[in-house]
C-alpha positions as CSV (number, residue, x, y, z in Angstrom):
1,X,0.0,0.0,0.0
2,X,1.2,3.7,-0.9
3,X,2.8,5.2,2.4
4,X,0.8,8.7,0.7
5,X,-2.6,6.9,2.1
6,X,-1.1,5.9,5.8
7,X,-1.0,9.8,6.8
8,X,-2.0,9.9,10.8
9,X,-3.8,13.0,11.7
10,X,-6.0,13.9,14.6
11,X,-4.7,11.6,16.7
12,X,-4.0,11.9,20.7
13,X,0.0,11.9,22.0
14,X,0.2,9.7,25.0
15,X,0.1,10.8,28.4
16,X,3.4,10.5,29.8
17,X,6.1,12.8,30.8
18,X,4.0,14.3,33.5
19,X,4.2,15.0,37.1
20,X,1.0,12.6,38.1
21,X,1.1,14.3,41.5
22,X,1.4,17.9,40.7
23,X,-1.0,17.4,38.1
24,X,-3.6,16.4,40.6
25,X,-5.6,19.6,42.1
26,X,-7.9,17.7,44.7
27,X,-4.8,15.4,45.4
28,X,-2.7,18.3,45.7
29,X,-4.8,20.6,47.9
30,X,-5.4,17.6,50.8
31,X,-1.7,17.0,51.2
32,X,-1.2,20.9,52.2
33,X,-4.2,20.6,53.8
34,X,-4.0,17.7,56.0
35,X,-0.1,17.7,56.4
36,X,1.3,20.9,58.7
37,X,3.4,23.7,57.3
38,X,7.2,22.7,58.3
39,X,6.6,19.1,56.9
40,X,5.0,20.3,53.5
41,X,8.3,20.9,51.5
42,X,10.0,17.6,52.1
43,X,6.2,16.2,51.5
44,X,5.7,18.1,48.5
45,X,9.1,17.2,47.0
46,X,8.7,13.0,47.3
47,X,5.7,13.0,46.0
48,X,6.8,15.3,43.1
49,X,9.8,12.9,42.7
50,X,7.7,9.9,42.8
51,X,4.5,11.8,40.8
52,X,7.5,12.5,38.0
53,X,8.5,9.0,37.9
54,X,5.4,7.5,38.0
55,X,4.1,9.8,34.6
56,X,7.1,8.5,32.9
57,X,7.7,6.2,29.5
58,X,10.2,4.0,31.4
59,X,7.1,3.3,34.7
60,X,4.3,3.3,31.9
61,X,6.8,0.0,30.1
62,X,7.3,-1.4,33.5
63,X,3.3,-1.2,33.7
64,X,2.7,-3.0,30.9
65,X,5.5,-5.6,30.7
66,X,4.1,-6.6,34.2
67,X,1.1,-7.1,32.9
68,X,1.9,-8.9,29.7
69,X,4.2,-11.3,31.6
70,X,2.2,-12.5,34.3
71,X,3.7,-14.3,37.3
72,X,4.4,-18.0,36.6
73,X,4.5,-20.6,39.6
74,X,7.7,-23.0,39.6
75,X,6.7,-26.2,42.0
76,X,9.6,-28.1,41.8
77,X,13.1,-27.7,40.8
78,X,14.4,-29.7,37.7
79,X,15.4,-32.9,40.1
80,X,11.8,-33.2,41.7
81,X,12.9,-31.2,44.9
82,X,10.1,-29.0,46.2
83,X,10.5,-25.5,45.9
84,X,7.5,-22.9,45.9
85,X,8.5,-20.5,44.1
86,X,6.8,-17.6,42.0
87,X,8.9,-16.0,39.1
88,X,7.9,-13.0,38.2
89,X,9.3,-10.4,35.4
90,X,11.8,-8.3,35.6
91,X,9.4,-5.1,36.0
92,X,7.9,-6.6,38.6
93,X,10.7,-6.0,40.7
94,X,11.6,-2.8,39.1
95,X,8.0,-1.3,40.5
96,X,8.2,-2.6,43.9
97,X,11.7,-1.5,44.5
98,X,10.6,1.7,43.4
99,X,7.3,2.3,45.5
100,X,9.8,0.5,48.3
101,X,12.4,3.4,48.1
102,X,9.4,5.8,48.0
103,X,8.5,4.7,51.7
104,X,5.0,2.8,50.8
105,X,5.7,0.6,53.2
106,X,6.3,3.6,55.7
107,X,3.6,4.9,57.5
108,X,3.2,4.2,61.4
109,X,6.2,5.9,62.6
110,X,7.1,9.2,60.8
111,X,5.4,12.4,61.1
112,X,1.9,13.3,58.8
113,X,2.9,9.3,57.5
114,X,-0.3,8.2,56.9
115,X,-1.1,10.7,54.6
116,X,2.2,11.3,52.6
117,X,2.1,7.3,52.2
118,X,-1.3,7.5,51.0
119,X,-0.8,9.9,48.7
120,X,2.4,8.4,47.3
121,X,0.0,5.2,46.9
122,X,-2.4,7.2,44.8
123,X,0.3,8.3,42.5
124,X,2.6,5.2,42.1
125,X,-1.0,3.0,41.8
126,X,-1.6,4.7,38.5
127,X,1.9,3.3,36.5
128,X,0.8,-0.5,37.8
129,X,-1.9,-1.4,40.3
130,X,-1.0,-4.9,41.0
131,X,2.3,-5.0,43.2
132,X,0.2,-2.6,45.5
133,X,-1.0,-6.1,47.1
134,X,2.1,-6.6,49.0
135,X,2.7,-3.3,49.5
136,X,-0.6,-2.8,51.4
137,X,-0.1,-5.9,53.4
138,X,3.7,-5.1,54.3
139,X,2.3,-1.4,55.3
140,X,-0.8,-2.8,56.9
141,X,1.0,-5.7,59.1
142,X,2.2,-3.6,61.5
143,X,-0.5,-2.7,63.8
144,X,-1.5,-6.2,63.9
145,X,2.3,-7.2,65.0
146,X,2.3,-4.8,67.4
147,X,0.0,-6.6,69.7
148,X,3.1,-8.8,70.0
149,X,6.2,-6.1,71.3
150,X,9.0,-8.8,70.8
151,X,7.6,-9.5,67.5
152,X,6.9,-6.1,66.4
153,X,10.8,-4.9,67.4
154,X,12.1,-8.1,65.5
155,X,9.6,-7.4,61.8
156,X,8.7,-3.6,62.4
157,X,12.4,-1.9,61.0
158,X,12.7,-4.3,58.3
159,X,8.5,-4.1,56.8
160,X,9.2,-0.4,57.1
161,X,12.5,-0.4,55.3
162,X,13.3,1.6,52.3
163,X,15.2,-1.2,50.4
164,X,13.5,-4.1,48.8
165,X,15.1,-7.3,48.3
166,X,13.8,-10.3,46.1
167,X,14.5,-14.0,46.9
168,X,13.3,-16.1,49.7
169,X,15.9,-15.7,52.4
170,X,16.2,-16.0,56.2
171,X,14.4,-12.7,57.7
172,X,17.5,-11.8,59.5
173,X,19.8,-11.5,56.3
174,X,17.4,-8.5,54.4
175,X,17.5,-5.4,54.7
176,X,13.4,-5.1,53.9
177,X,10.8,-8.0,53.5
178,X,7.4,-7.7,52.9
179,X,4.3,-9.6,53.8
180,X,1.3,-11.5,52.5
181,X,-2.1,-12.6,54.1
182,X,-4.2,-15.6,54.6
183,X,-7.4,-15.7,56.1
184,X,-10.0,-17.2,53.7
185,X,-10.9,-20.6,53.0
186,X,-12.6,-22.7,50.6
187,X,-15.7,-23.4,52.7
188,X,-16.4,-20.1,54.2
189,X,-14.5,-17.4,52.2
190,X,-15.2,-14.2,54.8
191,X,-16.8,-16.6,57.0
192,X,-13.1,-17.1,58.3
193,X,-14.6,-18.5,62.3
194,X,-15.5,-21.9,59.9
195,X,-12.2,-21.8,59.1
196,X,-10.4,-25.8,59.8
197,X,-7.0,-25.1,59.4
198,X,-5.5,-26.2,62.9
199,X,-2.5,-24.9,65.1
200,X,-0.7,-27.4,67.0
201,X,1.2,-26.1,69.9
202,X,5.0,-26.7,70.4
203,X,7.1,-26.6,73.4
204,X,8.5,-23.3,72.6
205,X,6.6,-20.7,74.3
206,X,4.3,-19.0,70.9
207,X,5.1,-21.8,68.7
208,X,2.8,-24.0,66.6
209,X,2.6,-26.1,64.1
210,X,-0.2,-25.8,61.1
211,X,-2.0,-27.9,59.3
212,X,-4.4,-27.1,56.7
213,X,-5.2,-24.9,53.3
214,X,-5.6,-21.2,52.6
215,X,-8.4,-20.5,49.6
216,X,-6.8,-17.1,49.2
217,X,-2.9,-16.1,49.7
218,X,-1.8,-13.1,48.5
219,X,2.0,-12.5,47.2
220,X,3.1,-16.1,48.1
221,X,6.6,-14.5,47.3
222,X,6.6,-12.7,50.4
223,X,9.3,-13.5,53.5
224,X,6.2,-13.7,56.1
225,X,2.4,-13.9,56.4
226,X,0.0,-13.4,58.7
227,X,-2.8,-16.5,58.8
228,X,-6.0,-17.4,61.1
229,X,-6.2,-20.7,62.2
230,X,-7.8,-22.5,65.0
231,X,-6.0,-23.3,68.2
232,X,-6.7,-25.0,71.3
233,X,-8.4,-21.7,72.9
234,X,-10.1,-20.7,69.8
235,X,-9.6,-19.1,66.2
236,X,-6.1,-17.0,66.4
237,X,-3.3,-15.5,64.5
238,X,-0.1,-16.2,63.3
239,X,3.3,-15.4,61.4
240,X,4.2,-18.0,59.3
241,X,7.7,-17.4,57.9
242,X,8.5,-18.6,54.4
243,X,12.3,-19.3,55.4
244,X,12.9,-20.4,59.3
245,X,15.9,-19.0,60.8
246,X,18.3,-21.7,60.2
247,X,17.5,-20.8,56.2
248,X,15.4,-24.0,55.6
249,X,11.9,-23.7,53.7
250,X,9.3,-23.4,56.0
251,X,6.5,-25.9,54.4
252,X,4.2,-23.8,52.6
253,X,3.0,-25.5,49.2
254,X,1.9,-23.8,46.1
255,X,-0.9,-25.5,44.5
256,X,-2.1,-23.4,42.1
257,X,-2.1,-19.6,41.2
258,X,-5.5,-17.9,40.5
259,X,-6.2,-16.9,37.0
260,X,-8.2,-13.8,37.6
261,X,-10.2,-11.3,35.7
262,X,-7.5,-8.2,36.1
263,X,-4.3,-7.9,38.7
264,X,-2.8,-10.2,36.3
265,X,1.0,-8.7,37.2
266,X,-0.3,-10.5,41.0
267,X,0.2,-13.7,42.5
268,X,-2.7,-14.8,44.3
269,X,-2.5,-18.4,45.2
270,X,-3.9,-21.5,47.4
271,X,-1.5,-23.2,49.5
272,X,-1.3,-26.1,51.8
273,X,0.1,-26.0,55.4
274,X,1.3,-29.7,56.8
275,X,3.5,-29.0,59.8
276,X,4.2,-25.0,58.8
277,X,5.7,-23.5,62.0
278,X,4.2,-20.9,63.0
279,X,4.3,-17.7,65.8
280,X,1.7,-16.8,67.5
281,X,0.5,-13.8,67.3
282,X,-1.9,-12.2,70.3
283,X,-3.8,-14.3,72.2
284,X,-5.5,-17.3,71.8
285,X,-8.7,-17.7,70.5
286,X,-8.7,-13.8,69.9
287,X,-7.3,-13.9,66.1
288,X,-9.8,-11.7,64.5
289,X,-9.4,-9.1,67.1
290,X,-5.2,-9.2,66.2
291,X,-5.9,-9.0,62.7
292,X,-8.8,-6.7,62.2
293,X,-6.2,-3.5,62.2
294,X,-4.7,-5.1,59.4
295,X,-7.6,-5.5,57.5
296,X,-8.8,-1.8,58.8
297,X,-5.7,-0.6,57.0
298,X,-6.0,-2.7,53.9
299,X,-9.9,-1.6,53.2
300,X,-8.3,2.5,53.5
301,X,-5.7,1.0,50.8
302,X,-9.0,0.1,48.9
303,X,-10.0,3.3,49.0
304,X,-7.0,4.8,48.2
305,X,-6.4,2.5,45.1
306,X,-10.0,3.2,43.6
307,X,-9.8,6.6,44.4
308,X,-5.8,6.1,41.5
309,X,-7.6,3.8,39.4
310,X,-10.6,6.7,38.7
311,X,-8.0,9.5,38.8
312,X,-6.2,7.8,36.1
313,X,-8.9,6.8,34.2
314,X,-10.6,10.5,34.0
315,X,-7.2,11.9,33.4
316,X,-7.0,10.1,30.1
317,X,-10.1,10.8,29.3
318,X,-10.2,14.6,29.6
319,X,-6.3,14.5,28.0
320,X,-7.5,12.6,24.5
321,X,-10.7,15.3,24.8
322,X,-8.0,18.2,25.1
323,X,-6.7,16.8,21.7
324,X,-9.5,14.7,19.8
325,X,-11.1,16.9,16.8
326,X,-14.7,15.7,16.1
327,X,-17.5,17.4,14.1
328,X,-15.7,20.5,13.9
329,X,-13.9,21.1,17.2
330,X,-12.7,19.6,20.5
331,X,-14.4,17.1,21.9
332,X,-13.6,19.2,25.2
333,X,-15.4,21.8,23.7
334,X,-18.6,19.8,23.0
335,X,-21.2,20.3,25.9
336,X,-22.1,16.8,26.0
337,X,-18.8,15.1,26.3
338,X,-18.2,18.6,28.9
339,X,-20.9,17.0,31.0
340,X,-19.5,13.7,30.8
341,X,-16.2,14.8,31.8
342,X,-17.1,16.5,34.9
343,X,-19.4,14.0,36.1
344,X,-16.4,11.8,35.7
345,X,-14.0,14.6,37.4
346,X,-17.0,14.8,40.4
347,X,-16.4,11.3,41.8
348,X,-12.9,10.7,41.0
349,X,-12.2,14.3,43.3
350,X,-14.8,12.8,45.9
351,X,-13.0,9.9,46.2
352,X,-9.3,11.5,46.2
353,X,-11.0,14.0,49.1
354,X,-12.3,11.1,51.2
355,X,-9.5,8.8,50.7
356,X,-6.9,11.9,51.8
357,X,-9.2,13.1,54.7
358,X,-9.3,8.9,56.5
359,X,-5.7,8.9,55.8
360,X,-5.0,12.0,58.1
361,X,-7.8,10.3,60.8
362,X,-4.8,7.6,61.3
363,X,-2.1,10.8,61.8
364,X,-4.0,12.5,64.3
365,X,-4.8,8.8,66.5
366,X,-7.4,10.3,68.6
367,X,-9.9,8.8,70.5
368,X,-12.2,10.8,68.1
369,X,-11.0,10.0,65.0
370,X,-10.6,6.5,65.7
371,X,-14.1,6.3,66.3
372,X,-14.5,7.8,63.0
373,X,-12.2,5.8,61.1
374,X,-14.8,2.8,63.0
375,X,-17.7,3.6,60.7
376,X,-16.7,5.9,57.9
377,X,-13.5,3.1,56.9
378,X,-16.2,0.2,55.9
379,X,-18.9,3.0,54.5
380,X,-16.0,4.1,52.3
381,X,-14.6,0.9,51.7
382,X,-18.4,-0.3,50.2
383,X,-18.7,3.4,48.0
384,X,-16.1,4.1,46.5
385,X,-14.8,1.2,45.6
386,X,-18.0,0.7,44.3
387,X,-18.1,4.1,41.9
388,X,-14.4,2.7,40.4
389,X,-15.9,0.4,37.7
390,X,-18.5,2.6,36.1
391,X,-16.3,5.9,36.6
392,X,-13.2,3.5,34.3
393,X,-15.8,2.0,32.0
394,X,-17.5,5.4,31.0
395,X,-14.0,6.9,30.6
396,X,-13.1,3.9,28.4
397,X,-15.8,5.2,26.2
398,X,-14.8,8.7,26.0
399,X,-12.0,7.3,23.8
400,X,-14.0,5.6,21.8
401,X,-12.9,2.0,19.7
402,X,-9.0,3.5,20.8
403,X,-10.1,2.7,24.3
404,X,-11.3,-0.4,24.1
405,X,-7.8,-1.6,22.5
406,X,-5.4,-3.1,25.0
407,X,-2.6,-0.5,23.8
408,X,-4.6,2.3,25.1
409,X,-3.8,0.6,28.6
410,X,-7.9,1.1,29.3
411,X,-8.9,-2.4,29.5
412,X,-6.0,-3.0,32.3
413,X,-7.9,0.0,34.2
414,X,-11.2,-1.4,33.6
415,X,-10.4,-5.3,34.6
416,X,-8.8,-4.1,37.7
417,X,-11.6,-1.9,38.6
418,X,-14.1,-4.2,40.0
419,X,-11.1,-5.4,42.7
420,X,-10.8,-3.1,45.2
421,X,-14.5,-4.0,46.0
422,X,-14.3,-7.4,46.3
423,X,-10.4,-7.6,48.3
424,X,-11.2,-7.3,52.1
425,X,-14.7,-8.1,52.4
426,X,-17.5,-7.4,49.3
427,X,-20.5,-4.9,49.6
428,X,-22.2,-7.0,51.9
429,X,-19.4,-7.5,54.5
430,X,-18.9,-3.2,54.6
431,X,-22.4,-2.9,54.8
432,X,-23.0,-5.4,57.5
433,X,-19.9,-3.7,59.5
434,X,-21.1,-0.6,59.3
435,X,-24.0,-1.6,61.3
436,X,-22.4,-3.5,63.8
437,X,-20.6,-0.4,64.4
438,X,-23.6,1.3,64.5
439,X,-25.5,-1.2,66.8
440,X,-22.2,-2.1,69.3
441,X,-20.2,1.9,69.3
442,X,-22.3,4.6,69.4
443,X,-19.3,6.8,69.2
444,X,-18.3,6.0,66.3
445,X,-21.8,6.9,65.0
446,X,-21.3,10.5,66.7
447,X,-18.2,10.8,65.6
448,X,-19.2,10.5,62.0
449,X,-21.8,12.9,62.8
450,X,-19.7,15.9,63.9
451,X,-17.5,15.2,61.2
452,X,-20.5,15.2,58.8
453,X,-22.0,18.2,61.0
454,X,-18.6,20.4,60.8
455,X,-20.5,21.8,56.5
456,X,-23.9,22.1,58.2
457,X,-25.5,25.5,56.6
458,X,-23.7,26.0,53.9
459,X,-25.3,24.1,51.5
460,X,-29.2,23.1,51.6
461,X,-29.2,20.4,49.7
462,X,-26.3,18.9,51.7
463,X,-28.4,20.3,54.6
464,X,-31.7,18.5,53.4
465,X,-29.5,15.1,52.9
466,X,-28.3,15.2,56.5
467,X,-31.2,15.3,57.8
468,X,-33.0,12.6,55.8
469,X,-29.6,10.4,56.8
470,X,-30.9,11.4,60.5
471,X,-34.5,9.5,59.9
472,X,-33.0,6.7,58.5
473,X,-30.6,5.9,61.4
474,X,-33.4,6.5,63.8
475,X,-35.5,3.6,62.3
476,X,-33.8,0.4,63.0
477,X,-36.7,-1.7,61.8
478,X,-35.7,-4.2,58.8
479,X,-32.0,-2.2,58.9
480,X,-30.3,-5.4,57.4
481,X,-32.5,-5.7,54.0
482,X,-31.5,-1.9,53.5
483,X,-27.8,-1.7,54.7
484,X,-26.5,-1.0,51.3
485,X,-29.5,2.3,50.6
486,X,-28.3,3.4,54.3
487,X,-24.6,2.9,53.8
488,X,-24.1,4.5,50.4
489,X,-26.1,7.8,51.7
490,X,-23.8,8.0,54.4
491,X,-20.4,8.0,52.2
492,X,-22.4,10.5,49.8
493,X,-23.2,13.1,52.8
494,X,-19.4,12.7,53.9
495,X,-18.0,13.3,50.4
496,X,-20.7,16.4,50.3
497,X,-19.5,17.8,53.9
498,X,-15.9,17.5,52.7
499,X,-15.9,19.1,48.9
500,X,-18.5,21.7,50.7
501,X,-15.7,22.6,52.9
502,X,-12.8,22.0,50.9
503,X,-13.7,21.8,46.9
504,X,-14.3,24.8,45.1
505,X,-17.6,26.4,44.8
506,X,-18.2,24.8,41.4
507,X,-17.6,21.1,42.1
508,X,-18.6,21.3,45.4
509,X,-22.2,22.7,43.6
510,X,-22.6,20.1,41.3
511,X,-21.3,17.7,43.6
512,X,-24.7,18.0,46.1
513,X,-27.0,19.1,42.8
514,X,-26.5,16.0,41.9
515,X,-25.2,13.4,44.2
516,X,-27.7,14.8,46.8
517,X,-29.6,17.0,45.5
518,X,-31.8,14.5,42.9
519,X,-30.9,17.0,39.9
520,X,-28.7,13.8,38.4
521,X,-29.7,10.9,35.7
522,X,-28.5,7.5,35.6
523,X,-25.7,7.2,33.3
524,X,-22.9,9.7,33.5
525,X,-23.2,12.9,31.7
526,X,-26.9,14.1,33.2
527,X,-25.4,16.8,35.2
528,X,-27.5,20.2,35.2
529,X,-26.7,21.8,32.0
530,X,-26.5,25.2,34.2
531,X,-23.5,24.1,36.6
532,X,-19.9,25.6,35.9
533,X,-19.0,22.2,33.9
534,X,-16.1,23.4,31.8
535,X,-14.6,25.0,35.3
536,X,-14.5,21.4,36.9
537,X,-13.2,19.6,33.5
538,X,-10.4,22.1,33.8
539,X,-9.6,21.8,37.6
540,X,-9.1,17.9,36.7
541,X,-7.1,18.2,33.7
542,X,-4.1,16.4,34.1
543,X,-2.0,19.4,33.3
544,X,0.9,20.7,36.2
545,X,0.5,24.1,36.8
């Protein structure tokens, strides 16, 4: 064919060499908001570094190659020995040493941590979202290991190192490990107190032996784990160890690596116990109780990693509308696609706004916000997550038949969307938390109320949606058939109090026209034709100031 009749016009140049962080207004605006004013340069300037890196060619290759070469699980070695082992491709590596050297696995124990890790998550998510498993694990181990001191002073330094090392080693000769998690099972999945998997009590003080299966492991590549299982004195946590001290394997067997819808660059894997030593962790018979901080911080890393997935998916879609030429101008220009665009900008903002504002509830450790983190964590948890697969399918579209080819790097968005609501406990499971807390801590429901309270008058409709909220809490009667209606209006009046106080007047507008207002269709694009549209399409244009 005549090269004269292959001319490329009106096409989009690729979204990379970008600062993802200083390109992100609502992500932006919560760091200085929420970290205080002598930390804010050293804050500002990691995530710039990392926010630079992660809008990169070379992060953007790693992303794919990860992808494309999915982990591959190696049982035995080439004379029949049994080995366990996960290989995974080279960009694999090249992502978590990265994110490790960025301090995402740094949170408890450095000032304003929670949030400048969270944010970091938000921006390094967006080059690859897989390897955030073992990230959010490693990070989120640590409250559950301090329940143990000696435990905590022997794992703490090195899960919170900067330096990650691959290979299965001895503990004690890394610099930085990370963890993994295994709690389900095949017969009760989040039922985890019919879990069978028995701990067998050694002579050593803390020591057990298990026996038994895990449905779900997560990065079965990881130096440790923390697993339920059922001792003499009840259901109870433990660290299994891949490699015991004396650099022998632990027996963990790999018997099978889960083909999954997206998350493809992730191991996720079922493995056998049959005389694993183990380390108790906490008390007997009180494992969920250990390991429900763990979780707690893994559901915020939900959050966090729907609130990336949206960001990035809405920033390519309102970057190939900046450029894409249709019937006679921008597609930016076009009121229709305008109202698509900032309906998707609305929740992705939301989300980045609620994500930031749990992240600094963690910083602050108060009796007050715990309580909050108590109910508006799972309420979160079951929203957001939620919004991430319709907010990345919609944005697909807005690139048209370019977005639904692999090469636009859409489809990896849209498969890993529907994740983040499933890891940690599905819908049901937030929404059946969220009303224990209700029912059992009636502090945490006042603490979300103050919180919610703190906007109270400056919008009516938010206003009007507050006090419907109040009605429904008030009537208990058949609560359980309409968890889901009750826990989705309270994330949407928390997002509303926070962009009322903190958004500008235009998104925050269109935010509780719509959302809680009524004034909103059911597809995306059926904002109010009179709102300030093109003024919230610019504010999330991923375009550094």
């Amino acid at each position: 064919m005549a090269a004269t009749t292959h001319t490329v016009t009106n096409q989009v140049p690729p979204l990379v060499g970008y600062d993802v962080f200083a390109a992100d207004r609502a992500l932006t605006e919560a760091v200085e908001r929420h970290i205080e004013p002598g930390l804010l340069p050293v804050a500002r300037e990691e995530l710039g570094t990392l926010g630079r890196s992660a809008g990169s060619v070379q992060a953007q290759e790693w992303g794919a190659q990860a992808n494309e070469h999915p982990p591959v699980l190696r049982t035995h070695d080439r004379y029949g020995n049994r080995i366990d082992e996960v290989e995974f491709h080279p960009a694999w590596h090249r992502l978590l040493g990265h994110a490790v050297a960025a301090g995402l696995t740094d949170a408890w124990g450095r000032p304003a941590g929670h949030v400048r890790r969270a944010a970091g998550f938000l921006v390094w998510t967006q080059a690859e979202a897989g390897h955030g498993c073992p990230l959010s694990m490693t990070h989120a181990a640590v409250p559950a290991l301090r329940t143990d001191p000696v435990l905590a002073a022997e794992w703490e330094p090195r899960l919170t190192s900067y330096v990650y090392e691959e290979g299965l080693r001895p503990a004690s000769e890394k610099a930085g490990v990370l963890f993994g998690m295994g709690m389900t099972e095949k017969q009760g999945g989040t039922d985890v107190r019919s879990n069978t998997t028995r701990a067998e009590p050694l002579a050593g003080e803390g020591e057990y032996l298990l026996t038994g299966h895990k449905w779900f492991c997560s990065a079965p590549m990881s130096d440790g784990f923390l697993v339920l299982a059922q001792a003499p004195g009840g259901l109870s946590c433990f660290l299994v160890p891949r490699v015991l001290p004396d650099g022998t394997r632990n027996a963990f067997a790999i018997q099978r690596l889960k083909d999954k819808l997206g998350n493809k660059s992730n191991a996720s894997s079922e493995v056998e116990f049959d005389g694993t030593w183990a380390r108790r962790v906490g008390e007997e018979g009180r494992g969920v109780r250990t390991i429900i901080e763990m979780v707690a911080a893994t559901r915020l890393d939900c959050v966090v990693g729907s609130a990336a997935l949206m960001r990035q998916a809405v920033a390519q879609a309102i970057h190939h509308a900046t450029y894409r030429s249709a019937f006679g101008g921008l597609l930016i220009d076009k009121p229709l696609m305008r109202n698509v665009l900032a309906d998707l900008a609305l929740e992705s903002e939301a989300a980045t706004v609620l994500a930031m504002r749990l992240a600094s509830a963690y910083d602050t450790d108060s009796e007050e916000e715990r309580a909050f983190l108590r109910i508006a964590v799972p309420a979160a948890k079951y929203w957001v997550t939620k919004r991430c697969t319709p907010v990345v399918g919609e944005a697909l579209e807005c690139l048209g038949g370019n977005g639904y080819v692999e090469e636009s790097g859409m489809p990896r968005l849209l498969r890993e969307a529907p994740l983040n609501s499933i890891w940690e406990g599905s819908g049901n499971v937030q929404a059946l938390d969220v009303l224990r807390a209700l029912q059992r801590e009636p502090r945490a429901l006042d603490a979300f109320l103050r919180e919610v309270g703190k906007a109270r008058g400056a919008d009516h409709r938010l206003d009007a949606a507050i006090k419907d909220l109040l009605t429904e809490l008030a009537d208990l009667e058949g609560i359980e058939a309409r968890a889901r209606r009750l826990v989705e209006r309270m994330a949407l009046v928390l997002q509303g109090s926070l962009l009322v106080r903190w958004a500008p007047p235009e998104v925050s507008d269109a935010f509780c026209a719509s959302r809680l207002g009524g004034d909103w269709g059911a597809a995306f694009g059926t904002l109010p034709h009179s709102l300030d549209l093109a003024s919230v399409v610019a504010r999330a244009r991923p375009v550094a100031d």
